[in-house]
C-alpha positions in Angstrom: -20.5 8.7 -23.5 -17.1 9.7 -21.9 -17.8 6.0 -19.6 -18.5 3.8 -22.7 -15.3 5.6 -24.2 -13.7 4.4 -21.4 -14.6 0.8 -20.9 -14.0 0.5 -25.1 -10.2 1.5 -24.4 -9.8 -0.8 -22.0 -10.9 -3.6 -23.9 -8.6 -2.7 -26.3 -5.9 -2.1 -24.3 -6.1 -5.8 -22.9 -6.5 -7.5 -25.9 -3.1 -6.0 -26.7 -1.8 -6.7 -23.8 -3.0 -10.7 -23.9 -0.8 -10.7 -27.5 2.0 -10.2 -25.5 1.1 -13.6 -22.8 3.7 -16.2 -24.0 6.4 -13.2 -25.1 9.1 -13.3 -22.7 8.8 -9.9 -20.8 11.6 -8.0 -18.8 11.0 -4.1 -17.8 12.5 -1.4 -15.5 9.5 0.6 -14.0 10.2 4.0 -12.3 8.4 4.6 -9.1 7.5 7.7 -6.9 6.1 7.3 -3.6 4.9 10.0 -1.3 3.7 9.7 2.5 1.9 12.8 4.2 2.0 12.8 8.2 -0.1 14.5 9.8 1.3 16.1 12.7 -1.4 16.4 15.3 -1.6 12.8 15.5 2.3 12.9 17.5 1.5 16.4 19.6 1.9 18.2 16.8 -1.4 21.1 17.8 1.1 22.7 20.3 3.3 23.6 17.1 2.6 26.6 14.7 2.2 26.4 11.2 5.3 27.6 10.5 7.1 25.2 12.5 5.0 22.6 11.4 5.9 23.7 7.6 9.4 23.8 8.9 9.2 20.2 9.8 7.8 18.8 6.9 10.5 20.4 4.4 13.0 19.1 6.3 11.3 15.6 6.5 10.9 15.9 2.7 13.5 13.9 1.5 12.0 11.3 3.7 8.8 11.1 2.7 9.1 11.9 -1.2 11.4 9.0 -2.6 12.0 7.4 -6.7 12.7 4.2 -6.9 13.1 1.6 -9.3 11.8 -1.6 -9.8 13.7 -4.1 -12.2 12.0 -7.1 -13.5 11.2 -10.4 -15.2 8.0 -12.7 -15.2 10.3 -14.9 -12.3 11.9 -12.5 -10.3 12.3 -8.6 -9.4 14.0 -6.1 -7.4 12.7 -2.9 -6.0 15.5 0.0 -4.8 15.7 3.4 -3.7 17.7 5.7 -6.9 20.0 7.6 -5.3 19.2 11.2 -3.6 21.1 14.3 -3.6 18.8 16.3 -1.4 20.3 18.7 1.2 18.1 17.6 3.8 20.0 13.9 3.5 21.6 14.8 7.0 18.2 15.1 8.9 16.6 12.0 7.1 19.7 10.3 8.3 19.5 11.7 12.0 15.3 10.7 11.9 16.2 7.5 10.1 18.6 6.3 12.0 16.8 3.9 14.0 15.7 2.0 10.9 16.5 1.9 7.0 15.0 -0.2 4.9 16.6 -1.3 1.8 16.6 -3.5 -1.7 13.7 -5.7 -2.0 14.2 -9.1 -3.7 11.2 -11.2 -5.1 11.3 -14.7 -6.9 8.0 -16.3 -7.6 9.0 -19.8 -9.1 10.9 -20.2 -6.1 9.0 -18.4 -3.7 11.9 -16.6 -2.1 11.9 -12.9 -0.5 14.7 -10.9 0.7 15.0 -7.7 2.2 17.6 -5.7 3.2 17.4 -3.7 5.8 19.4 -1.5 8.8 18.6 -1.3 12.5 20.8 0.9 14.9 23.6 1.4 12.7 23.4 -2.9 12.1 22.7 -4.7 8.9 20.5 -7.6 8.5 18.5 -9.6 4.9 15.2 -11.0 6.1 15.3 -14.1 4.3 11.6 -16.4 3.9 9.0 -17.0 1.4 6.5 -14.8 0.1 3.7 -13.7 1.6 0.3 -14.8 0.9 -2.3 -11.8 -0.1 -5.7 -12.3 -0.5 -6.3 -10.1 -3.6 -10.0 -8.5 -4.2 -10.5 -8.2 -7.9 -13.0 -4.9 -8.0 -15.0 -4.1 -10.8 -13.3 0.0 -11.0 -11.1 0.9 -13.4 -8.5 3.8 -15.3 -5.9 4.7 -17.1 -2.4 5.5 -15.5 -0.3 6.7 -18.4 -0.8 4.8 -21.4 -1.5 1.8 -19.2 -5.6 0.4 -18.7 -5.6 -0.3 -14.8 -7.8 -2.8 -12.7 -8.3 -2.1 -9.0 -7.7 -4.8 -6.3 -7.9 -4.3 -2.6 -6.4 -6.7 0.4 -6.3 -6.2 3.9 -3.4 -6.3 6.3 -2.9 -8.6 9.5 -3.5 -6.5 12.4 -1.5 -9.1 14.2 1.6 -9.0 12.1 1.7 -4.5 12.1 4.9 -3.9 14.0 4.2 0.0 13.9 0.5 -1.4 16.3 2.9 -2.6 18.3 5.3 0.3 18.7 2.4 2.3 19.7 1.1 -0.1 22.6 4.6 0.2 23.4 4.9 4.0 23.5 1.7 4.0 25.3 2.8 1.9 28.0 5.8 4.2 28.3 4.0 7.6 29.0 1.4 5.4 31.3 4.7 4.4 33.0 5.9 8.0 33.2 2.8 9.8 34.1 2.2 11.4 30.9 -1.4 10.9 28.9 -2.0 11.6 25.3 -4.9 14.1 24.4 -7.3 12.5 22.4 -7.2 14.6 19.3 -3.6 12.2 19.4 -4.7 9.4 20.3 -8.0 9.4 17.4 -5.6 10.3 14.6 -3.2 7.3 15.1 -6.1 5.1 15.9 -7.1 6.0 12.2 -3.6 5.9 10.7 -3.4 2.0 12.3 -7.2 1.6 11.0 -5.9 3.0 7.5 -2.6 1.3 6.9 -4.8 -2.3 7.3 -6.2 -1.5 3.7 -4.1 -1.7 0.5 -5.8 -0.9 -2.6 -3.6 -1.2 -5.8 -4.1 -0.8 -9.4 -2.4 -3.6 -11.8 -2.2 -3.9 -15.9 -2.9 -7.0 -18.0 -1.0 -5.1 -20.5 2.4 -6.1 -18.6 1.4 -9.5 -17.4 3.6 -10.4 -14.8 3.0 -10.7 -11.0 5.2 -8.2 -9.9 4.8 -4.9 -8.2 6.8 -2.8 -5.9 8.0 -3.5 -2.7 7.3 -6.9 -2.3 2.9 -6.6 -3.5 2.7 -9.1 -5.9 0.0 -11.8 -7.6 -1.7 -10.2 -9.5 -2.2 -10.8 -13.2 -0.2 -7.6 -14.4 2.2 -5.6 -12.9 1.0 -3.2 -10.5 1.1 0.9 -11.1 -0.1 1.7 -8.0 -0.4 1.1 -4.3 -2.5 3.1 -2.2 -1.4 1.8 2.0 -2.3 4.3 5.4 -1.2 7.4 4.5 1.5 6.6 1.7 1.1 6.4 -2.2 3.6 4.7 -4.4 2.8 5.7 -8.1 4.4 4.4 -11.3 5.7 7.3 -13.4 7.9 5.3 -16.3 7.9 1.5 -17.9 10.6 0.8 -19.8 10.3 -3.0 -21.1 12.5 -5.4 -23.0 15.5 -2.9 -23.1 18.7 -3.1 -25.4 20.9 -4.0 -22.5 19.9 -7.0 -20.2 18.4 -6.5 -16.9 20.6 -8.3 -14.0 18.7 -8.5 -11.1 20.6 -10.4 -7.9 19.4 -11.1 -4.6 20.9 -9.3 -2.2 23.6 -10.6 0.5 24.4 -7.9 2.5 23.8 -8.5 6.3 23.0 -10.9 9.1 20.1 -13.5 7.6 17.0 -13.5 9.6 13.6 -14.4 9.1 10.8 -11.8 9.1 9.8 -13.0 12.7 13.0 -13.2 14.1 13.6 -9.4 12.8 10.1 -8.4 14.1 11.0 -9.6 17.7 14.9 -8.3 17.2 13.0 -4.3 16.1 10.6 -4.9 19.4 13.5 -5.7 21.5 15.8 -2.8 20.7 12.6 -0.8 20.7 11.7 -1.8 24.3 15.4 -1.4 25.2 15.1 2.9 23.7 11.9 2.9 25.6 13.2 2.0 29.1 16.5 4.0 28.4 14.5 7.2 27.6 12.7 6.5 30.3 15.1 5.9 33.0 16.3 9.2 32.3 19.2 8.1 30.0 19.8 10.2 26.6 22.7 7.9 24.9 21.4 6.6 21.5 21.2 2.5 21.6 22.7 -0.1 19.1 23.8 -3.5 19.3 
């Protein structure tokens, strides 16, 4: 009964939201995203739990974050609100190395941008959008007052960055005489496995192609993304509100193309590992 109930909702939910097709639609959404680590898989069974639960309130303010998504049918732009957490000053000192920041999408011109800081530089990957080859499953549920269809996509194992920081950090400890126990080595083999598969949940009831941090193409905006070990979850739509919504791509930094920043991040990254590993301790940068 409780199934049937269900299903009935969502019918009615997206014949209410097909009412709304040809209305011109503009909305802030409020997102919260949350990414659990899992110690063990970085040498982490040598800790106890109370360092390890030391750790992970400090990381906090890392890996809890709110951020806001701003957007039309044509374009959108998903930032990080600002935090007051006390813990700022060890995000920052973790961080460091990399920063990622507003996210710009236009789909009638096909244009991304993405701001973002390495070693203390700024840069705006500039390109098109990418491609995803959306799933449309059969499951679906209500987040909020929003009826939501699943869709699932998988990643380019070729274009993960993070697979090729950890062929690069393997190399390093190969290169220094160090081995990784395989309790290790299985978890991140299963965190790279993991963050392949991105299963989201979209509405009809907003139709527009956006979503949060740069997923997009679906026929409703997406509530939920579900990548590796990290959750982003819609908590708040706000459309069509009194005052307009501006949204701007941003300018800030030196333009580059998400190849040419890949191979810039593996650089720099291959430049900390051969530092570290001549026995050097000073931070790098540009």
């Amino acid at each position: 009964m409780r199934k049937w109930i269900t299903k009935l909702s969502c019918v009615v939910f997206l014949w209410a939201g097909m009412q709304v097709q040809a209305q011109e639609i503009a909305g802030i959404a409020t997102y919260k995203t949350k990414t659990t680590v899992d110690l063990d898989a970085f040498g982490g069974q040598k800790m106890t739990p109370q360092m390890k639960e030391q750790i992970m309130e400090r990381m906090k303010s890392m890996l809890e974050k709110t951020y806001t998504l701003s957007f039309t049918k044509g374009e959108s732009l998903y930032e990080e609100e600002e935090s007051l957490s006390s813990n700022e000053g060890f995000a920052a000192m973790v961080g460091g190395m990399f920063s990622q920041g507003a996210t710009y999408t236009n789909l009638t011109k096909n244009i991304f941008a993405q701001e973002n800081e390495l070693m203390g530089k700024k840069f705006l990957i500039k390109d098109t959008l990418e491609t995803v080859e959306w799933k449309l499953e059969k499951e679906s549920k209500m987040i909020g007052q929003y009826a939501a269809f699943k869709a699932t996509a998988v990643k380019k194992a070729d274009d993960d960055m993070w697979e090729k920081a950890r062929e690069r950090a393997k190399e390093w400890r190969e290169k220094n005489g160090e081995e990784m126990d395989s309790v290790s080595l299985k978890k991140q083999e299963k965190l790279l496995k993991d963050a392949q598969n991105i299963s989201v949940w979209y509405t009809p009831q907003i139709p527009v192609k956006q979503g949060p941090n740069s997923y997009h193409g679906l026929p409703g905006l997406i509530l939920e993304v579900n990548v590796g070990n990290t959750i982003i979850l819609c908590s708040k739509v706000v459309l069509n509100p009194k005052e307009e919504i501006e949204i701007e791509m941003p300018d800030s930094g030196e333009e580059v193309t998400r190849k040419e920043f890949a191979k810039i991040t593996e650089e720099k990254s291959q430049e900390m590992m051969d530092r570290y590993g001549g026995g050097k301790s000073r931070r790098g940068g540009f």
